[in-house]
N, C-alpha and C positions, 0 to 999 in steps of 0.2 A: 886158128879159125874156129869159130861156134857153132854148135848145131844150130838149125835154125829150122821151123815148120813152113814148106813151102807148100800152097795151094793147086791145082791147076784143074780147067774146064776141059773133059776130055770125051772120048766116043766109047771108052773101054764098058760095056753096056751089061755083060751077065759074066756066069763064071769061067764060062768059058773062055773069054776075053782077059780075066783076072791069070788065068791058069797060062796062056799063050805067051804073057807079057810078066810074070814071077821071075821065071829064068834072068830076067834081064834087069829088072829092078833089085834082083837079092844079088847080084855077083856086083852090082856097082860097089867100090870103096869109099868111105866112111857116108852108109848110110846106114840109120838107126833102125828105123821102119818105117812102111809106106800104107795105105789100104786105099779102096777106093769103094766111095760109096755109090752102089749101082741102086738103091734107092733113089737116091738124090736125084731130080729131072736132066742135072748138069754132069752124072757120072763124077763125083767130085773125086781126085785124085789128091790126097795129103801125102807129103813124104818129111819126115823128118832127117836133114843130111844137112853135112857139110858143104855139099858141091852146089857148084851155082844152079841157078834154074835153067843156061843153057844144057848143061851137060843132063837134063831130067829131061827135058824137051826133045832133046837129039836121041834119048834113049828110046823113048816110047814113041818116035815119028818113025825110025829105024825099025821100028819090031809090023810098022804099018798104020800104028793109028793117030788121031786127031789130039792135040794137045794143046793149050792154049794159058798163059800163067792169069794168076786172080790177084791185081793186083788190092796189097787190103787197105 
């Protein structure tokens, strides 16, 4: 399976939200890297992984927030 760059529209808003939800995006397996632009109006959440976009979805609704995929 390939990496692949997945997008998502999310509520994760400042650092502290960045910092609440790390734990949980960094212990996922085979992911490369993630960040989220809390500039962005849409909180843009990029992850680079192998895993599908449910399993990225389920992580970050799990940890409490809003998540939503971009399709491109």
């Amino acid at each position: 399976m390939e990496t692949k760059e997945l997008k998502f529209k999310t509520n994760i808003n400042c650092g502290g939200c960045v910092s609440k939800i790390k734990p949980f995006l960094d212990k996922l397996v085979d992911t490369e890297s993630w960040q989220v632009d809390t500039a962005n109006e849409d909180k843009i959440l990029t992850v680079k992984t192998k895993l599908s976009e449910e399993d990225i979805i389920d992580t970050v609704e799990e940890v409490g927030f809003e998540i939503v995929s971009i399709q491109k």
